[in-house]
ZATI-465572 format. One line per field, with one value per residue (C-alpha): residue number from 1; residue in one letter; x, y, z. Coordinates in steps of 0.001 Angstrom, whole numbers, plus 524288, in hexadecimal, padded with zeros to 5 digits. Each point is the difference from the previous one (the first is absolute). Last residue first. Layout:
pos	[NUM | ...]
code	[A | ...]
px	[X | ...]
py	[Y | ...]
pz	[Z | ...]
% end
This chain:
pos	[155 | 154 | 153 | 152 | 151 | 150 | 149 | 148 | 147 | 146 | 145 | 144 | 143 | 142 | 141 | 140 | 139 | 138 | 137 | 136 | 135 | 134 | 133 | 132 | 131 | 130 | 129 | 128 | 127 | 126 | 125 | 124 | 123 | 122 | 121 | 120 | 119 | 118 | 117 | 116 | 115 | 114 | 113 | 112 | 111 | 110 | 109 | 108 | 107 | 106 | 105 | 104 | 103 | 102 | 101 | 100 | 99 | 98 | 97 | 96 | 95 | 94 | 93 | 92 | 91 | 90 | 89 | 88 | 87 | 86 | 85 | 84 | 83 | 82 | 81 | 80 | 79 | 78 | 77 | 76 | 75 | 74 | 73 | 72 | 71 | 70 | 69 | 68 | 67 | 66 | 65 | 64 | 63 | 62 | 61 | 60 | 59 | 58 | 57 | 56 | 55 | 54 | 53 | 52 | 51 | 50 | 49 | 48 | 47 | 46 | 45 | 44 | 43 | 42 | 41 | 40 | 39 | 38 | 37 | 36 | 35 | 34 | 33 | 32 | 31 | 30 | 29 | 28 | 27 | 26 | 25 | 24 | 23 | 22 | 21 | 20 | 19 | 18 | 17 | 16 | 15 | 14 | 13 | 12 | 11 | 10 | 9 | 8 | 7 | 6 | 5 | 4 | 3 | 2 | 1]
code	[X | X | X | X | X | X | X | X | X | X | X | X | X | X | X | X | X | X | X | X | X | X | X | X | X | X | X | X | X | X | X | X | X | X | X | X | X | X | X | X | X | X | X | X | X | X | X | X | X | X | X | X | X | X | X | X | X | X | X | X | X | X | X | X | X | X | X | X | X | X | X | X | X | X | X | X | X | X | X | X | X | X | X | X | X | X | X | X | X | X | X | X | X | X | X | X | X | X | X | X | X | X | X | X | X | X | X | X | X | X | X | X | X | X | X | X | X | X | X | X | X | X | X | X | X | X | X | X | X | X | X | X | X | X | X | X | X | X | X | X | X | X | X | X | X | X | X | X | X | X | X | X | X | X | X]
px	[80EF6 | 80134 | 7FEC8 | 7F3F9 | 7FD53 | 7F82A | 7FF76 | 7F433 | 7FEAD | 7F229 | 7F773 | 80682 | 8026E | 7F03D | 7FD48 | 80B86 | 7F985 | 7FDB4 | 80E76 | 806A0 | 7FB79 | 80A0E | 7FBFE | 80709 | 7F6FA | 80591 | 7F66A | 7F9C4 | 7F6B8 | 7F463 | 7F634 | 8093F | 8060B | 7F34A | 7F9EF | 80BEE | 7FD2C | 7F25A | 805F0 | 805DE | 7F438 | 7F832 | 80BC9 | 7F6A2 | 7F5B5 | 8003F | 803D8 | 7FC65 | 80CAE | 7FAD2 | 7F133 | 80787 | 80918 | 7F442 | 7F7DE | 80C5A | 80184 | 7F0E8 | 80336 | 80D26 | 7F9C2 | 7F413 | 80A59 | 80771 | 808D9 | 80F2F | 806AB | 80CF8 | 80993 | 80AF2 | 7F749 | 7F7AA | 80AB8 | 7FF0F | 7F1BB | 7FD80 | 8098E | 7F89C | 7F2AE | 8049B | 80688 | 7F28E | 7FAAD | 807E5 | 80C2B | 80093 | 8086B | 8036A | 7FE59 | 7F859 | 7F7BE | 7FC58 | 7FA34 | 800CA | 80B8F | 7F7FE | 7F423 | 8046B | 80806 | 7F612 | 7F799 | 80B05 | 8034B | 7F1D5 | 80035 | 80887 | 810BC | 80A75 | 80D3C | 8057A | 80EB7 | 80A1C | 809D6 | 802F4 | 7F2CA | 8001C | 80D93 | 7F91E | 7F407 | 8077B | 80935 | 7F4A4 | 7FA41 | 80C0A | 8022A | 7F23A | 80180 | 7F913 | 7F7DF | 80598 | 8048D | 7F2AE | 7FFFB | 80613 | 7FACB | 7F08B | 802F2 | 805FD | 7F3B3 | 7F6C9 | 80469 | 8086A | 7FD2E | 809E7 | 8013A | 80B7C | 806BB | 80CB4 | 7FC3E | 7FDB3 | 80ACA | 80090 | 8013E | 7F806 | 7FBAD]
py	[7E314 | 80EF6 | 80814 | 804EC | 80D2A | 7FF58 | 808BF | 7FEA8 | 80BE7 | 801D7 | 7FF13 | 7F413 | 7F9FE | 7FF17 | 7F0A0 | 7FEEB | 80572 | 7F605 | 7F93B | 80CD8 | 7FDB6 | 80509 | 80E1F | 80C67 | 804BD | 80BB3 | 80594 | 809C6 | 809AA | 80094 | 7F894 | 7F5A0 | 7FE2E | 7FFF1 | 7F640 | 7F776 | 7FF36 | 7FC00 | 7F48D | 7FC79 | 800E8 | 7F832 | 7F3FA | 7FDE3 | 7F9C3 | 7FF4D | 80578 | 802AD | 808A0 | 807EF | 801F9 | 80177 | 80AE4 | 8066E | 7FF2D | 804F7 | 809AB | 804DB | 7FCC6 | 809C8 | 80A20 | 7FF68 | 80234 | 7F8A4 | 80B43 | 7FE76 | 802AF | 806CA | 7F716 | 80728 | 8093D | 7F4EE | 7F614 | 8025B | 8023B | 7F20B | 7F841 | 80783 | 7FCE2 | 7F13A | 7FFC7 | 80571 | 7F521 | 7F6AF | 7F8DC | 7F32C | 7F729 | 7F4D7 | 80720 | 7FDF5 | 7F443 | 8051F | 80C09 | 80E87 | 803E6 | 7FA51 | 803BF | 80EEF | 7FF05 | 7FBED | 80B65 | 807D6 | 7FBC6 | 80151 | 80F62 | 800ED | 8027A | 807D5 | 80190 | 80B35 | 7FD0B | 808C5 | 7F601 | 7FEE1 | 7FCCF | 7F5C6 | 7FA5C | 80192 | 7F99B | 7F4B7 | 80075 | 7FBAC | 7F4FD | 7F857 | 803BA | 7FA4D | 7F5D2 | 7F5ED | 807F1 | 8035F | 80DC4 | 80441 | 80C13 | 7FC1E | 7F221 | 8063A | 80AAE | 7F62C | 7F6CC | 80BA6 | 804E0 | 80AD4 | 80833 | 8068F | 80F2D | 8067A | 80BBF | 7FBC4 | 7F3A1 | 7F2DD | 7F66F | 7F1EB | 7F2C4 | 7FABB | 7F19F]
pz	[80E2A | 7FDDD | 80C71 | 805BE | 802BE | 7F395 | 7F31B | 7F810 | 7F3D0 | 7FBEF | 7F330 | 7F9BE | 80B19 | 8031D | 7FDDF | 809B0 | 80BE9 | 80A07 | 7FA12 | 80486 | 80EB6 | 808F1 | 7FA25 | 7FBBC | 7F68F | 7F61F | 7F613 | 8079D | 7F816 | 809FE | 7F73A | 7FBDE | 80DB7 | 804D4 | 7F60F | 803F2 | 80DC9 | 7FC22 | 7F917 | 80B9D | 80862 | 7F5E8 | 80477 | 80AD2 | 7F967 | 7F067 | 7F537 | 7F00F | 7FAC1 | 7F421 | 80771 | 80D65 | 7FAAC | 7FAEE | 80E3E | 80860 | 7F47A | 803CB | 80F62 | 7FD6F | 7FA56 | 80A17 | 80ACE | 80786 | 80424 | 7FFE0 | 80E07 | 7FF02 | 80882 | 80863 | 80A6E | 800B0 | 80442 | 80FBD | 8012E | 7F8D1 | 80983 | 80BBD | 7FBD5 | 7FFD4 | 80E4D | 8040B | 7F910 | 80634 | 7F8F3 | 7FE7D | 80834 | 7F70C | 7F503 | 7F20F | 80464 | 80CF1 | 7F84B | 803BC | 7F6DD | 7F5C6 | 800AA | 802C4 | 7F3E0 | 7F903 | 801E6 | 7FDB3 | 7F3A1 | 7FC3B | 802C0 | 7F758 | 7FFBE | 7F962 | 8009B | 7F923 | 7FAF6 | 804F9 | 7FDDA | 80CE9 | 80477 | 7F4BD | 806EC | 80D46 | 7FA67 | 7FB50 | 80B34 | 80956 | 7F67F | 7FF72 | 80F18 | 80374 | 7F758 | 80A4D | 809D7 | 80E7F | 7FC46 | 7FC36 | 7F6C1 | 7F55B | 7FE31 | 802DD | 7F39B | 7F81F | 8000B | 8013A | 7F1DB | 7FEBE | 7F42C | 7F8F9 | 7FA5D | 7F9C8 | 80658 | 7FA1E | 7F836 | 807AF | 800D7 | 7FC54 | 80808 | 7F4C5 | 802EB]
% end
């Protein structure tokens, strides 16, 4: 998977799988995913976010099955408040559940992997063609439209 760069002042979504691995020290590729934003951070690249990354992240970093000890809610809210100030926060608006609905109709889905194809209607709709995602294989029928770079390194 690309380990590339984003272009000065160029834009790249974080999906909720690199977001949670930065953030919590006790998650596997936690420092892959750490020096990925760093590096992007670095790079002057503008990280952006939804509202459904968020979501998920709360799931997530409250669940059992993600953390041994997860975090409380309050712990939650606090994680959040911290990276606002470094995320800009992209709207679901009715642009992006009309391209949602057109990138569905070229790419038929089903169950959970709808969220990732709504990622990619808000990348499309907001002008971000960088994802940096765990996940490349949940969103290689789109490729051609965005750029994939993982924390992960090449097997």
């Amino acid at each position: 998977m690309k380990t590339g760069t984003v272009t000065m002042g160029g834009k790249a979504f974080v999906d909720t799988n690199v977001l949670l691995r930065a953030l919590l020290t006790d998650m596997d590729s936690h420092s892959a995913s750490d020096a990925l934003l760093k590096r992007m951070l670095h790079e002057e690249a503008e990280l952006w976010i939804n509202g459904q990354v968020i979501r998920e992240f709360i799931v997530q970093a409250t669940h059992p099955k993600t953390l041994k000890t997860p975090l409380t809610m309050a712990q939650v809210i606090d994680e959040i408040n911290k990276i606002k100030p470094i995320f800009q926060m992209a709207d679901e608006t009715q642009a992006v559940r009309d391209k949602l609905l057109d990138l569905l109709a070229e790419h038929p889905t089903q169950g959970k992997h709808v969220h990732d194809v709504n990622i990619v209607a808000t990348m499309l709709t907001n002008g971000i063609e960088v994802l940096l995602t765990i996940n490349t294989d949940d969103f290689k029928n789109f490729a051609n439209q965005i750029e994939l770079i993982s924390p992960q390194p090449e097997a």
